[in-house]
N, C-alpha and C positions, 0 to 999 in steps of 0.2 A: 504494500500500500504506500503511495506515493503521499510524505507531510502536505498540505498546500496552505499549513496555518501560517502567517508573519510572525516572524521569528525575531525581531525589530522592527515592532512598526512606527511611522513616522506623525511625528506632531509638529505644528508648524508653531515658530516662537509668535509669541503677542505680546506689542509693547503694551508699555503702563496706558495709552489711549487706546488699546484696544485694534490696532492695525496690524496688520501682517504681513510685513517688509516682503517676506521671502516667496510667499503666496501671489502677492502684487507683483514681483517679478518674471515671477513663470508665467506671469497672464500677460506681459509684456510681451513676451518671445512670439512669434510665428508658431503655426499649428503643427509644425514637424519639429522647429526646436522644443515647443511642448512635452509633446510626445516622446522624445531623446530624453529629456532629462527626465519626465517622471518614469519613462521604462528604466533607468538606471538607479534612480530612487528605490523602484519596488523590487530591484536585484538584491540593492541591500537588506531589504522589507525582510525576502523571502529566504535569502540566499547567507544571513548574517551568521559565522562572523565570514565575512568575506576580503579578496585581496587586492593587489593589483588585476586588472589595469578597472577595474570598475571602483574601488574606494581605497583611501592609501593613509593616513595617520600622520596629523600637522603636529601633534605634541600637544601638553599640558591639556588634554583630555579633548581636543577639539579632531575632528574628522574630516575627511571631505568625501563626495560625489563624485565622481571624471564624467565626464561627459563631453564628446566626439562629436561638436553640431557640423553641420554643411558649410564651405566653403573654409575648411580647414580653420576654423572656430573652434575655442575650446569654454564649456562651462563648468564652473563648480560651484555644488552648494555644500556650503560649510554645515558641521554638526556635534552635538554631543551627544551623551546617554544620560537619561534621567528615569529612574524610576522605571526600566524596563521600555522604552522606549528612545528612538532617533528621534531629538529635539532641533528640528533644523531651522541656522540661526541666521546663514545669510546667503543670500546666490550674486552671482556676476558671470562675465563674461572676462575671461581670463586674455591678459593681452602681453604677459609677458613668460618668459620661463618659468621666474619665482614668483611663487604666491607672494603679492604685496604685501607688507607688513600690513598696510593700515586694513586692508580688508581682515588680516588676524585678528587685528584689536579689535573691529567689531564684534566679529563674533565671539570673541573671549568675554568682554561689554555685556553681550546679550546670554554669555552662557553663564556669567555673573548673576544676572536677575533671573533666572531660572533653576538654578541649582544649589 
């Protein structure tokens, strides 16, 4: 019999007003980058703990996404663990090698008031 339960399932962060950064971002994206990040989302969902090249470990408890859009685009959404659950704190559109610091400290920011 094949698991099909989440194994890590995902909650999206909500700031102190009530908005949801990372939610708003993936409704930015086009209906295929959509589609890209949340299939890679729910690999982690189902597929947890899992490794490269789909999720890779930024340190001090924070996580990220890989995600391979079109036109040689790369997205990440950043993450932690709370309570049995992937808390995910922020997404972007990656435009260099190294994950910018300042995109770390958000999500660190936000993994502060959630953890």
């Amino acid at each position: 019999m094949i698991d099909c339960s989440k194994k890590l399932p995902a909650r999206f962060y909500l700031n102190a007003a009530g908005r949801n950064p990372v939610r708003e971002w993936i409704l930015e994206l086009s209906a295929a980058d959509r589609h890209t990040v949340g299939t890679d989302i729910q690999k982690v969902e189902f597929g947890w703990p899992i490794g490269r090249p789909h999720c890779a470990p930024l340190g001090k408890g924070l996580w990220e996404v890989r995600s391979a859009l079109d036109s040689n685009r790369i997205a990440r959404v950043i993450f932690c663990m709370g309570d049995g659950y992937m808390i995910l704190l922020h997404g972007f559109i990656k435009k260099t090698q190294k994950t910018p610091q300042a995109d770390i400290d958000l999500a660190l920011k936000r993994k502060r008031e959630v953890t």
